[in-house]
C-alpha positions in Angstrom: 0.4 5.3 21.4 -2.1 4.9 18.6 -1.2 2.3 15.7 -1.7 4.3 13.5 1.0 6.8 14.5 3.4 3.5 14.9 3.2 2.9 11.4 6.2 3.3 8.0 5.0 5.3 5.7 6.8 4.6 2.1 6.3 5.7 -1.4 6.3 2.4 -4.1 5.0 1.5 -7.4 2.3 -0.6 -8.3 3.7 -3.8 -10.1 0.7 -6.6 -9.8 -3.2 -6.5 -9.1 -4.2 -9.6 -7.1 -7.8 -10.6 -6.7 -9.3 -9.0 -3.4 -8.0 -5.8 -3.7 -4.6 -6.5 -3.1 -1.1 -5.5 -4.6 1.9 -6.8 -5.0 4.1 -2.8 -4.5 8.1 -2.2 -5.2 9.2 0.0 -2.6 11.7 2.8 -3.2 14.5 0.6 -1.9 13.5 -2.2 -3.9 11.5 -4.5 -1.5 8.7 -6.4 -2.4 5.8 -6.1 0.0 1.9 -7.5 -0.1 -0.4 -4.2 0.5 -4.1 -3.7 0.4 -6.6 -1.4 0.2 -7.2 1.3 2.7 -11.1 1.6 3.8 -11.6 4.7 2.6 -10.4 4.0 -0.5 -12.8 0.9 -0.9 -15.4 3.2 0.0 -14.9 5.9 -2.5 -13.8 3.3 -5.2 -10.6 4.4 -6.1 -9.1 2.6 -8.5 -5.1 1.3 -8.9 -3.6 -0.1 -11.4 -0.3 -1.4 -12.1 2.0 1.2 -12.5 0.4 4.0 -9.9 2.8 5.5 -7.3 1.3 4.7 -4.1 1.9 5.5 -0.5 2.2 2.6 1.7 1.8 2.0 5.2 3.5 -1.2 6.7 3.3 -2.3 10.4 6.6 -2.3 12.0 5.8 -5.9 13.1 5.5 -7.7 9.6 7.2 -5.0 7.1 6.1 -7.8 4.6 2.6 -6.7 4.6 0.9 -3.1 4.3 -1.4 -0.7 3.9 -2.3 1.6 0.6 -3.8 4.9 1.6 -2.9 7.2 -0.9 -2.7 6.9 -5.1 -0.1 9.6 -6.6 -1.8 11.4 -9.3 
């Protein structure tokens, strides 16, 4: 099974920019998690900003950590 297929995906809102591209996100249920950037978002230099609804990827391993691949518009 790929680990990509293995992962949460969860909606949350931005609430802190931290310096290498990563974010402090509230999840819907309140949690507080660590997320960065996605590649392709790097790459096509989308930009977030506290505030954005994101969607979040976290590893069922470490659901302290994660993964922001999509901005809400």
């Amino acid at each position: 099974m790929n680990i990509k297929e293995e992962a949460i995906e969860t909606e949350g809102i931005v609430k802190e920019s931290l310096p290498n591209t990563m974010f402090r996100v509230e999840l819907k249920n309140k949690h507080i998690v660590l997320a960065h950037l996605s590649g392709k978002m790097r790459k096509h230099f989308i930009k977030i900003v506290p505030g954005d609804k994101v969607k979040v990827e976290l590893s069922p391993y470490d659901l302290t950590k994660g993964r922001i691949v999509y901005r809400e518009k």
